[in-house]
Backbone bond lengths (Angstrom), bond angles and torsions (degrees), N, CA, C in turn:
res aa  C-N    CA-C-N  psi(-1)  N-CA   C-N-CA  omega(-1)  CA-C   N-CA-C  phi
1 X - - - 1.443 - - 1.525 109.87 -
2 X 1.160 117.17 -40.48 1.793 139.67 177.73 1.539 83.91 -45.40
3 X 1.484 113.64 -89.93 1.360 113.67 -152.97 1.465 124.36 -59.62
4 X 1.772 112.68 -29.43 1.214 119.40 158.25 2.030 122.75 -47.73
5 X 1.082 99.95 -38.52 0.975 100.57 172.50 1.787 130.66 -74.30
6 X 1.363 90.60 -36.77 1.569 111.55 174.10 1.501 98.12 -56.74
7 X 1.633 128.22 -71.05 1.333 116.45 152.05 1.317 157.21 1.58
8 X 1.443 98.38 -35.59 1.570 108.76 -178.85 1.089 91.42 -122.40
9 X 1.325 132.65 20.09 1.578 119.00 160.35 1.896 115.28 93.82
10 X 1.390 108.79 21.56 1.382 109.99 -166.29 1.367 94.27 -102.25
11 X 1.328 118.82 150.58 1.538 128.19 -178.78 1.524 109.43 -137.69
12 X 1.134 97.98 115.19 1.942 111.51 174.46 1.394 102.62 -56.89
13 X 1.317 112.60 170.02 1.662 116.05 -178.17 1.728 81.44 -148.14
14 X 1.225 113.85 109.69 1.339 108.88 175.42 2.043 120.27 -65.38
15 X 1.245 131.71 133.12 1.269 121.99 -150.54 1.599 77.44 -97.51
16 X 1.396 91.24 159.69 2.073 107.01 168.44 1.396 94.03 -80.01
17 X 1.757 101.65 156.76 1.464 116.51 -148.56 1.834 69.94 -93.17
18 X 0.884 99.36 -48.22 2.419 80.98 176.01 1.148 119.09 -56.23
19 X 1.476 128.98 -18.77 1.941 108.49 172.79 1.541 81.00 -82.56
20 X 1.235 141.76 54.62 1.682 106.41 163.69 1.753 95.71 -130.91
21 X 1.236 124.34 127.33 1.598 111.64 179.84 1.530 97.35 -47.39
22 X 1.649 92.05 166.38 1.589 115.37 -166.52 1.657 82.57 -128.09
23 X 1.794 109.99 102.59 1.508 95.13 150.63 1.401 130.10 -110.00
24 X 1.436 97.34 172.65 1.770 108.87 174.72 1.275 113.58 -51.54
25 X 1.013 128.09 116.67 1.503 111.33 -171.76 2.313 99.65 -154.95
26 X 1.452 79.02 19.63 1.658 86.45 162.03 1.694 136.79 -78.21
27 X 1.039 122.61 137.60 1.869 113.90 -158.99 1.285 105.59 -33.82
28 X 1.170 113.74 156.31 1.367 103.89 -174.41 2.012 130.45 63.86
29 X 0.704 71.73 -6.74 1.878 70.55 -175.93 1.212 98.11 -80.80
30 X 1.593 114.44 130.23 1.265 128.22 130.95 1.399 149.47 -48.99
31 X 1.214 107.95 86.61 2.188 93.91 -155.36 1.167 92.16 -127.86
32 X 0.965 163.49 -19.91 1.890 168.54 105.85 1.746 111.67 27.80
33 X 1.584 116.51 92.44 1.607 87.79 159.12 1.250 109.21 -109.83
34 X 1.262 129.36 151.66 1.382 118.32 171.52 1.347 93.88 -114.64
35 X 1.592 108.36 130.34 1.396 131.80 127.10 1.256 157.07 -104.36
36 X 1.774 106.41 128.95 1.117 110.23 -158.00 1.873 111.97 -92.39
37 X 0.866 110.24 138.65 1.570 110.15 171.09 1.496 124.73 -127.95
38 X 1.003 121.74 145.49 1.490 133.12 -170.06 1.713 107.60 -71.51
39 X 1.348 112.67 -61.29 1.273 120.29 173.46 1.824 107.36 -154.05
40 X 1.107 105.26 136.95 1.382 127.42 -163.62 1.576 129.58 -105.32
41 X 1.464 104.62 -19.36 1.532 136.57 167.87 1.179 130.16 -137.97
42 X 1.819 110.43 59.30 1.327 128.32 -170.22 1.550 85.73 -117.73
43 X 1.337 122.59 -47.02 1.071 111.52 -167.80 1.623 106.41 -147.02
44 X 1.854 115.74 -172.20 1.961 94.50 161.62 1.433 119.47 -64.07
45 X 1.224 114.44 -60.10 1.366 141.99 -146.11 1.873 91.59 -46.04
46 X 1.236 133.08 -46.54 1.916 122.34 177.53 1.580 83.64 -59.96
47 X 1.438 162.01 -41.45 1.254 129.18 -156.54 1.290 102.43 -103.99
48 X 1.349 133.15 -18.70 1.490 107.26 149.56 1.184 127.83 -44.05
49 X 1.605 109.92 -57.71 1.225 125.92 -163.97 2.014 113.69 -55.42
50 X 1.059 100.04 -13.82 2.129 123.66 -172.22 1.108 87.70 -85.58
51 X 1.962 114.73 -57.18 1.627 100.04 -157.14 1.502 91.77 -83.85
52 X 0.816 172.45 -37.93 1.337 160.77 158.72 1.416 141.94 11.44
53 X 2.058 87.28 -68.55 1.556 125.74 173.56 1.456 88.76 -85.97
54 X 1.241 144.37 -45.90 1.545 120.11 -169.34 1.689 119.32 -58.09
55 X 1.892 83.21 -42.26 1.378 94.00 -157.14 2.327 97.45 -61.42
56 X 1.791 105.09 -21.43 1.401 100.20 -169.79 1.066 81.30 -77.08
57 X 1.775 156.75 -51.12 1.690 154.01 -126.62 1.815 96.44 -76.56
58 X 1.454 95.16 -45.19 1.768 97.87 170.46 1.361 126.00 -55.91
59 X 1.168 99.85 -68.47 1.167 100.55 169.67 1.927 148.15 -47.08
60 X 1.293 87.93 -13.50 1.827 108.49 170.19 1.575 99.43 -128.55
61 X 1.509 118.82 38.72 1.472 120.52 159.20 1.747 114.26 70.03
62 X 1.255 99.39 17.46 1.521 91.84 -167.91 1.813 118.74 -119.78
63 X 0.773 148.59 161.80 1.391 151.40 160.55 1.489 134.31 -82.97
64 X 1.485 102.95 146.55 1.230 87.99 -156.41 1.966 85.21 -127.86
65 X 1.768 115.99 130.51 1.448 112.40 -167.97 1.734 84.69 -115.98
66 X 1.264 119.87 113.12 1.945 128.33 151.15 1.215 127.51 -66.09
67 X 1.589 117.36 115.79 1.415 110.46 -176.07 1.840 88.31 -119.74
68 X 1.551 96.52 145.81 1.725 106.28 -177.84 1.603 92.53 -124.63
69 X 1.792 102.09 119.70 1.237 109.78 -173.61 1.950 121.96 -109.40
70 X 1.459 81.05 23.07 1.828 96.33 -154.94 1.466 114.64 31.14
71 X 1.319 130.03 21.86 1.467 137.97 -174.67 1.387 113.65 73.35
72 X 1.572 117.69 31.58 1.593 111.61 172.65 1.192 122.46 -85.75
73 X 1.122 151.37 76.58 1.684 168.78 -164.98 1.741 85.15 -17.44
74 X 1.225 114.74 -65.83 1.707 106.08 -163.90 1.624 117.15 -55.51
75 X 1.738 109.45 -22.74 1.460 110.33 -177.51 1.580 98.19 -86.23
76 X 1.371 124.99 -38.80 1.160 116.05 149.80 1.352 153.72 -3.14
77 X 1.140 103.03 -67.07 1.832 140.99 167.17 1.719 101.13 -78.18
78 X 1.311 138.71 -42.40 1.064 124.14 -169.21 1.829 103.75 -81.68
79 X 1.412 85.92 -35.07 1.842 87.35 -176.29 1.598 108.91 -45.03
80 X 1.643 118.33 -59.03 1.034 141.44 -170.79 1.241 115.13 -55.02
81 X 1.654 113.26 -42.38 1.484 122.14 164.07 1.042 105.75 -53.77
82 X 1.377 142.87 -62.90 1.295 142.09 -155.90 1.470 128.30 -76.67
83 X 1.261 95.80 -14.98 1.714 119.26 178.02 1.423 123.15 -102.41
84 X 1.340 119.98 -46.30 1.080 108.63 -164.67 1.815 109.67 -89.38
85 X 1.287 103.08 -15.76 1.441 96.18 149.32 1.400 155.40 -61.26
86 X 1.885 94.93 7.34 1.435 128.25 179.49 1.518 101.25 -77.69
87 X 1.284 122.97 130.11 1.905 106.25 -174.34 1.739 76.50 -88.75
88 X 1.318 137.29 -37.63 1.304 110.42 174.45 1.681 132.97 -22.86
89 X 1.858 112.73 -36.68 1.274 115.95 -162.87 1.617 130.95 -59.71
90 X 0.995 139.10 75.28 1.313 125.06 -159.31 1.797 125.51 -81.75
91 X 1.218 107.99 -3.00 1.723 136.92 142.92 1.326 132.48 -173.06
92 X 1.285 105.69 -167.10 1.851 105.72 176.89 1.631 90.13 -154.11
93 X 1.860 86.66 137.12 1.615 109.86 175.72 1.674 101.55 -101.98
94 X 1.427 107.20 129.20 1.128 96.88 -170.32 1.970 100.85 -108.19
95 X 1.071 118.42 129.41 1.422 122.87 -162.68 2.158 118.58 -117.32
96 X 1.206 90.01 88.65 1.693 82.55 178.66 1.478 122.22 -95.20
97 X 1.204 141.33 126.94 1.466 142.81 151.29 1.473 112.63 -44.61
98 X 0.998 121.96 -39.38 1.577 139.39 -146.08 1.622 82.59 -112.57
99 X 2.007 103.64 133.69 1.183 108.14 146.83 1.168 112.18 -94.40
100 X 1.983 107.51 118.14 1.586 114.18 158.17 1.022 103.55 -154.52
101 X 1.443 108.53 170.11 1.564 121.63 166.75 1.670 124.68 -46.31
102 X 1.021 121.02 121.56 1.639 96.31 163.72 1.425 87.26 -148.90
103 X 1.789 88.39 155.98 1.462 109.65 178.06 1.340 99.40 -125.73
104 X 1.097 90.40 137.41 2.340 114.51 176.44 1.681 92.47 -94.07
């Protein structure tokens, strides 16, 4: 991809290793948030609400992973399966568009 690009005339600009967040990423550290969202391109307000929590996950060294579940309870449950068994995870924001009930 490098050289393809070099090819067509594209030039990297290497970034300073300080504009790049610095995360926790010591044994054991928790730096993982997962957020979950119902739907993400219904309207702005879910992509504020992403850049928000990222922009706080950066800022205290941490990461932030988005799952868009269009509100299907089973993608739901699998997300959660699949994540929170990360010892990385140190929470989950749970994000609905939709007023409804849901149970975790």
């Amino acid at each position: 991809v490098l050289r393809a690009a070099q090819e067509l005339g594209y030039r990297m600009t290497p970034r300073e290793a300080s504009a790049l967040p610095s995360f926790n990423t010591a044994q054991g550290e928790r730096n993982l948030i997962v957020y979950l969202a119902d739907e993400i391109s219904t309207s702005p307000h879910p992509v504020v609400s992403i850049d928000g929590a990222r922009d706080a996950a950066f800022a205290n060294g941490r990461m932030l992973a988005v799952y868009s579940t269009h509100g299907n309870a089973e993608i739901e449950a699998r997300v959660l399966d699949a994540t929170l068994g990360n010892p990385n995870v140190l929470g989950v924001i749970y994000a609905t568009v939709f007023t409804r009930r849901v149970t975790l």
